[in-house]
Steps between C-alpha positions, in 0.01 A plus 500: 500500500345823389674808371318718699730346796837552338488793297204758561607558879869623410311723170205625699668527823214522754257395294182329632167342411230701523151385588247790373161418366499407134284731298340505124710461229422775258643823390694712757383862511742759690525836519833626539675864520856654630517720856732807489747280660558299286300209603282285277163371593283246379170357631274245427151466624369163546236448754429107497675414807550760753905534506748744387880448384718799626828462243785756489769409191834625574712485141797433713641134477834335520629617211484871617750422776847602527743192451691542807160508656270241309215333760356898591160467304446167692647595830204850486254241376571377930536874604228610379289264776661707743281760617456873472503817697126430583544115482680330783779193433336219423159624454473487107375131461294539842306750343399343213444187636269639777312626201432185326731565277855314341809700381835409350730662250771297223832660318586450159754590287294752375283659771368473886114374571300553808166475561211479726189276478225644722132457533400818291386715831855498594598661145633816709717294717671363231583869322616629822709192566686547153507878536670514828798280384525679163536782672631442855641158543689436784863442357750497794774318667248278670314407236774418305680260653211335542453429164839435438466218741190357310589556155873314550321234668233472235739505223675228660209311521425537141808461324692251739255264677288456224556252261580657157420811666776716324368433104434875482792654619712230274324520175495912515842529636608211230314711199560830565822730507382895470133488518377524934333204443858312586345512854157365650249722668640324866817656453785509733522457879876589470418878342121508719796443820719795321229745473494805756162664618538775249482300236158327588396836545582658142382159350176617647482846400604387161204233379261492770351833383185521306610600160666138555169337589174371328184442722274281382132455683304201435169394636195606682545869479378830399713656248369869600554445917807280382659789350412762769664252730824463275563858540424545855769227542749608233454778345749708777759245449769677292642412151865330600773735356766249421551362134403125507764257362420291194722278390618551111766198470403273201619112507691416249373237275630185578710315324629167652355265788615567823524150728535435838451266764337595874516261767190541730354339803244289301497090435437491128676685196336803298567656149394866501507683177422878490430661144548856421176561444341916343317709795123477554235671247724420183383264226736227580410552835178386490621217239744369789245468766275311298816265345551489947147335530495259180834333714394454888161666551255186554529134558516502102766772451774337298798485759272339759367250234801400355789535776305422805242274430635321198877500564494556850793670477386768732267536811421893433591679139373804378521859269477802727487877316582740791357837364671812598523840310815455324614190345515245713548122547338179442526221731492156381528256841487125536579294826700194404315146550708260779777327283471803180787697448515866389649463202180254376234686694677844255455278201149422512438872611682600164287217283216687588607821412588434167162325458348855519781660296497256230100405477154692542292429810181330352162656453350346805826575718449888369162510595511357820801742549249796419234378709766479834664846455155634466371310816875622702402835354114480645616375852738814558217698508321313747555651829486853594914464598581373180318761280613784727836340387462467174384842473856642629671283369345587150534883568871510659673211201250581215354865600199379346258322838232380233694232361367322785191457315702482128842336561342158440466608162870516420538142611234425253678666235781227543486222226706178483727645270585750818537284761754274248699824423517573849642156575786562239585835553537445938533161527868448394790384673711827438196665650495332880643447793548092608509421874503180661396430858693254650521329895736610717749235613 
């Protein structure tokens, strides 16, 4: 059992694997500059395989939605595959498959991802494909209920025919009260059923404007053409005049465990814990993640070693940081062994934890930690997609793009000392929210 098919398709709605060439691992050069419109640019010119990643950010995410209409950010994510005024129904994915190309798009709590991964002679294709539903997307009555067919059905799918399949929308709507993280970037099907027309419409005209939007160019290019191209395709599309929504509610910090049972459509028990955990780029940040990989990353992480293999009181257990831009959660997830209960499978999970609060990691442990969050680091960078990514995702969360080339060093910067402070200041029972998984009658 892998996390990947429990948790990342509910966070990354959409999501999908890409399969770009891989290309040299070395420092990322970009050029990057602002339109009038607001839009941000970035390119990178890398001509060792002869493809190009078309990305277009959208800082728009669940948390931006109104909450009497949560799910919108992941119902445009499916809209947005609709077509234009000079692209038919339907005729999105055709086009860029006819082209040798793949194309997908995910949802987040914090923003909206599509992209485009052509053969670098279809470059154009891919700006005019993102241009025309920036700036003309077909949203009517048809299209719609479309969508609102496929996104209840796929939500259904999701979080009640697949086993443990609603972890996410427990553990946020267990941990938080104020903050719009209390609901998952799937949302509603109830409030997607409620909405009229006009509100699709001004949902639109409200993010999906370029001084909402980062486009990031990756690949076998030509920065000069590249740009030329950029403003033949958006530099008439107008600055949206509508004030964007971010949210300013603060969780309050937490100060008892919150416990509850969930009975699911699964065959053996689960404990899911989910830490308050600070937002990504801060110190303790960066301490967290690395505390995440000394428990379940490897066949030698410490909850694998000790409550799989040598206690067997698990068949899957493992530490998951889910980074987001303001503080978030940390999931810590093991599937019960046949004849384990809960309440055991919780204690061994809790053993561990104080291991790292009460002791050091070892030397060796630290280094071998160093050397995998450089090598995680390395691989994120090696495929066109994922550094056209990176590069937004650096720019829109950080407004600095060129810590994909220096962000490793803040992980570096972590000692042992860090990574046990971490482990006492978030990894505390007032701090978390309990949940056990249990079969249904």
């Amino acid at each position: 059992m892998k996390l990947n098919s429990i948790l990342l398709p509910c966070l990354l709605l959409g999501s999908s694997v890409l399969s770009a060439q891989t290309v040299k691992s070395s420092n990322v050069k970009f050029t990057q500059y602002d339109m009038p419109n607001g839009m941000h640019v970035i390119l990178h010119e890398d001509h060792s395989t002869p493809i190009v990643a078309v990305t277009v950010l959208y800082h728009v995410g669940s948390k931006n939605e109104d909450p009497t209409r949560t799910g919108f950010a992941h119902f445009f994510e499916h809209l947005m595959f609709e077509g234009s005024d000079n692209i038919k129904r339907g005729e999105y994915m055709k086009l860029v498959q006819n082209s040798g190309g793949v194309m997908n798009a995910n949802t987040s709590f914090d923003r909206t991802f599509y992209f485009e991964i052509l053969p670098s002679n279809q470059l154009e294709l891919g700006l005019w494909m993102e241009a025309e539903r920036m700036l003309q997307l077909k949203v009517d009555s048809v299209g719609v209920e479309t969508q609102r067919k496929v996104v209840k059905e796929e939500l259904k799918q999701r979080n009640e025919n697949t086993p443990y399949g609603s972890i996410l929308n427990e553990a946020f709507g267990h941990a938080y009260t104020v903050h719009p993280y209390r609901w998952t970037p799937g949302g509603s099907p109830e409030y997607i059923n409620k909405a009229a027309l006009s509100e699709f419409i001004d949902f639109y005209k409200t993010f999906y404007v370029p001084n909402n939007a980062t486009l990031s160019i990756a690949g076998d290019i030509n920065i000069a053409q590249t740009k030329i191209l950029i403003e033949k395709y958006y530099g008439s599309i107008p600055k949206g005049t509508k004030a964007i929504p971010r949210p300013t509610a603060v969780e309050p910090i937490k100060t008892a465990e919150v416990r509850d049972t969930v009975f699911d459509n699964i065959q053996l028990p689960a404990v899911v814990m989910a830490y308050h955990t600070p937002a990504q780029g801060t110190p303790d940040y960066y301490a967290m993640n690395m505390l995440a990989t000394v428990l379940s990353q490897g066949k030698s992480s410490r909850m694998q070693k000790s409550i799989v293999d040598k206690q067997q009181k698990a068949v899957f257990a493992g530490a998951f940081p889910l980074p987001s831009e303001d503080p978030g959660l940390a999931l810590m997830f093991g599937v019960a062994n046949m004849g384990v209960s809960p309440t055991d499978l919780e204690a061994a999970m809790d053993v561990e934890f104080a291991r790292v609060k009460n002791e050091l990691i070892s030397e060796d442990e630290y280094q071998k930690l160093r050397n995998q969050t450089e090598n995680d680091f390395v691989s994120g960078n090696l495929k066109m997609a994922g550094i056209a990514e990176n590069l937004a995702n650096y720019y829109v969360y950080y407004k600095d793009a060129n810590l994909i080339n220096t962000e490793i060093s803040r992980y570096m910067k972590v000692t042992r000392e860090d990574i046990q402070k971490a482990a006492q200041k978030y990894l505390n029972k007032e701090n978390r929210v309990v949940l056990y998984y249990l079969p249904k009658q």
